[in-house]
N, C-alpha and C positions, 0 to 999 in steps of 0.2 A: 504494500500500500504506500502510495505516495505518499509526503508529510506536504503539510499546507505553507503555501510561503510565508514569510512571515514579514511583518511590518520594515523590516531591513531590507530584506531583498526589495521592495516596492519602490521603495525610497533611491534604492542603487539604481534600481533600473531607471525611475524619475531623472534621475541626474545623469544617467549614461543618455536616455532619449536627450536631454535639454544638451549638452555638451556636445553629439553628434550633430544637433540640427545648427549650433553655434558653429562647430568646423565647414559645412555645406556652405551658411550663410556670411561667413568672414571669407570662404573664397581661400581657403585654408589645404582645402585638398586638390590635389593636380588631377583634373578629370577631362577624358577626351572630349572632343569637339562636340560627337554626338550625345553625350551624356550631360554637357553641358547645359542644355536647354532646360533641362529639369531638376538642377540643382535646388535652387531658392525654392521650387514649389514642394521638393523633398526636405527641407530642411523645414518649412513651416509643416508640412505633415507629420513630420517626428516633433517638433513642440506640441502641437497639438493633443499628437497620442501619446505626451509624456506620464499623463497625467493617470492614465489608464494600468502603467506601473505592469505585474504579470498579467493582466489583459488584457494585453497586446499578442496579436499573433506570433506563434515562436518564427515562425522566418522572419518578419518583421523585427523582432526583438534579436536573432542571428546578424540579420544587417547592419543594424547598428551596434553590435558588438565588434562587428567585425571592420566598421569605420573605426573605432577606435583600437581597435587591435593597429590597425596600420597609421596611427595618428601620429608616432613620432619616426614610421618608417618611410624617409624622403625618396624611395623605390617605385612610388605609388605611381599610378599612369605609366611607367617606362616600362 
């Protein structure tokens, strides 16, 4: 049986969603031309859904793990 998340994790994930859509919207991450176009409107969708904490869908919530996973690796786009 799964154990239920707990008020920490909620809060982690809060701050990992608001910090993701801050790197998208500072223009922070190297992202190709095509991907470009949908920066800013992914970065207000991850503010948005921060607040939603584990009710967020796990690919959705993989994503921005995984933006910040690559946050201080300057590799990104190349």
């Amino acid at each position: 049986m799964q154990r239920p998340l707990t008020k920490r994790t909620n809060e982690r994930l809060y701050a990992d969603f608001k910090q993701a859509a801050a790197l998208l919207d500072d223009d922070q991450l190297v992202w190709s031309q095509d991907l470009e176009v949908i920066r800013k409107d992914l970065a207000i969708f991850l503010s948005d859904r921060a607040g939603l904490g584990s009710g967020n869908h796990p690919a959705l919530i993989d994503v921005v793990q995984k933006l910040l996973a690559d946050e201080n690796n300057l590799a990104i786009g190349e």
